[in-house]
Phi, psi and omega in degrees: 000150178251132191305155206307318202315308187303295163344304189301284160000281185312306204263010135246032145256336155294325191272339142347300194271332169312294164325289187316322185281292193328317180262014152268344186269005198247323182317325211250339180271102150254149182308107175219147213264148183290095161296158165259154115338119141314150188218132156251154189218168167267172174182129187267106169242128182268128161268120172070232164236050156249144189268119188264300188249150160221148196143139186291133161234197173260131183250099163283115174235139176192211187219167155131159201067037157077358175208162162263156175231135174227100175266145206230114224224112166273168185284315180283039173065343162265212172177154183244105182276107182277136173228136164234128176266096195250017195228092189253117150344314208249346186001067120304101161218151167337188179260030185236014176060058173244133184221010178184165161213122166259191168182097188046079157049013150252174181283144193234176144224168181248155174180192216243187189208147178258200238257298197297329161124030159283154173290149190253155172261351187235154156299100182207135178320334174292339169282137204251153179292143175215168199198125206250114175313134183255355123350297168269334205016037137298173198211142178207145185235198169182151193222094179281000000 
């Protein structure tokens, strides 16, 4: 058996070296967000319920740092980032697990639009996402 002393020891110099690597292992990780494949998709802008654009884009999407992201790459070259927020202070969130939505850094909500491009009223898979600026009330959907 080993004296306590010895013991007191053994065990900072294991919980040392442990804090040490965890924090080389956090110097060398740097927080960077998970990507998907880029997807081509159609993607849709609305003023209000008028279809202003339609046209295939690059959708790049991915997660991390408290949201998911979908940047929306249009054929002129610009592009629109939708972020859902999941990581809320007040954690209040939908039922899509969400507690915000932006779309290039105003506040939105989100909600669906069906195969005619009408807003839908039932939940159904067929339908595509869309997310409505509350400021402006654009819209931008997207259907892959």
């Amino acid at each position: 058996m080993r004296h306590p002393s010895t013991i007191a020891k053994l065990t900072i110099k294991i919980s040392l070296s442990s804090v040490m690597g965890i924090i080389a292992m956090a110097l060398h990780s740097p927080a960077t967000a998970r990507p998907y494949p880029d997807e081509v998709a159609v993607c849709y802008a609305f003023q209000g319920d008028t279809l202003e654009r339609r046209e295939p884009c690059v959708i790049s999407a991915g997660y991390g740092a408290g949201a998911h992201y979908a940047t929306l790459h249009w054929l002129n070259e610009s592009s629109t980032t939708i972020y859902m927020i999941n990581a809320c202070s007040d954690m209040e969130y939908d039922d899509r697990g969400f507690c915000a939505y932006l779309v290039d850094d105003q506040d939105a909500t989100p909600y669906e639009r069906d195969i005619f491009l009408n807003v839908a009223s039932v939940d159904d898979p067929g339908n595509m996402p869309c997310f409505r600026t509350i400021e402006t009330h654009e819209s931008i959907c997207y259907r892959f």
